[in-house]
C-alpha positions in Angstrom: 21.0 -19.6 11.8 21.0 -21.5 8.8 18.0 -24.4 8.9 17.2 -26.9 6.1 15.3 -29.7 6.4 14.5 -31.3 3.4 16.9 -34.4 2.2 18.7 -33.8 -1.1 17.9 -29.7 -0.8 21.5 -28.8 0.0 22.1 -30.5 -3.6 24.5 -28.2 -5.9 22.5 -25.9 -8.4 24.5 -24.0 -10.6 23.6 -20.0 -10.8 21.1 -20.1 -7.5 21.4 -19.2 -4.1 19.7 -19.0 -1.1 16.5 -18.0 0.5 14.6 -18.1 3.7 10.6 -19.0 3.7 9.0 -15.6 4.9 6.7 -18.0 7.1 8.4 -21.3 8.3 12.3 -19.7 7.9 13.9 -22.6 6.4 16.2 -22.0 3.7 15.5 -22.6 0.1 17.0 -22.8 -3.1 15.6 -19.6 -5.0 13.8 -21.5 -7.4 11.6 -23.6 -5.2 10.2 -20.6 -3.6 7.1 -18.9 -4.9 4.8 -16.0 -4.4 2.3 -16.1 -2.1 -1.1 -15.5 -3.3 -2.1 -13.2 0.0 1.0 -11.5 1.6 2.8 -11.5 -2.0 5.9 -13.0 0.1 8.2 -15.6 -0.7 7.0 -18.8 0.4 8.1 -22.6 0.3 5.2 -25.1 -1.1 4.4 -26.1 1.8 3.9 -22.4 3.3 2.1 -21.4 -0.1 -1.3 -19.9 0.2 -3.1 -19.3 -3.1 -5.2 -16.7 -3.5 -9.2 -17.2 -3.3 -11.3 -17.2 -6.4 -14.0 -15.5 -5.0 -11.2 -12.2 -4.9 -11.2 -11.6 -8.3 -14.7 -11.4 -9.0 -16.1 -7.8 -10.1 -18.0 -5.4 -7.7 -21.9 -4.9 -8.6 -21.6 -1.3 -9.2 -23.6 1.4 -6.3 -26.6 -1.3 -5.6 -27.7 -2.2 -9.1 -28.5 -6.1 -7.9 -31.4 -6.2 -9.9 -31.5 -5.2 -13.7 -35.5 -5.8 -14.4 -37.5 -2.3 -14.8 -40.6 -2.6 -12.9 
């Protein structure tokens, strides 16, 4: 079943086509769907879940927290 529910999204754009939300399942024009930043699945906006900052940062390697020599 075909759902959209956003006025002026069933507007004509030349060389798209369709997708559905992986969360919500609305259908989307191609373009305004975008990677989600957890699951790395197509998302709407309004489904779209960035990924945390906090995941990029490095490991401290094997429990060297402290570099003073004592």
């Amino acid at each position: 079943m075909r759902i959209t529910h956003i006025p002026g999204i069933l507007d004509y754009k030349p060389g798209s086509y369709w997708r559905e939300c992986a969360r919500c399942g609305f259908d989307y024009h191609i373009e305004d769907l975008m990677r989600d930043g957890v699951t790395k699945s197509l998302v709407c906006k309004w489904c779209y879940d960035p990924k945390h900052p906090l995941d990029n940062m490095r490991k401290i390697p094997n429990g060297d927290t402290n570099s003073t020599n004592s």
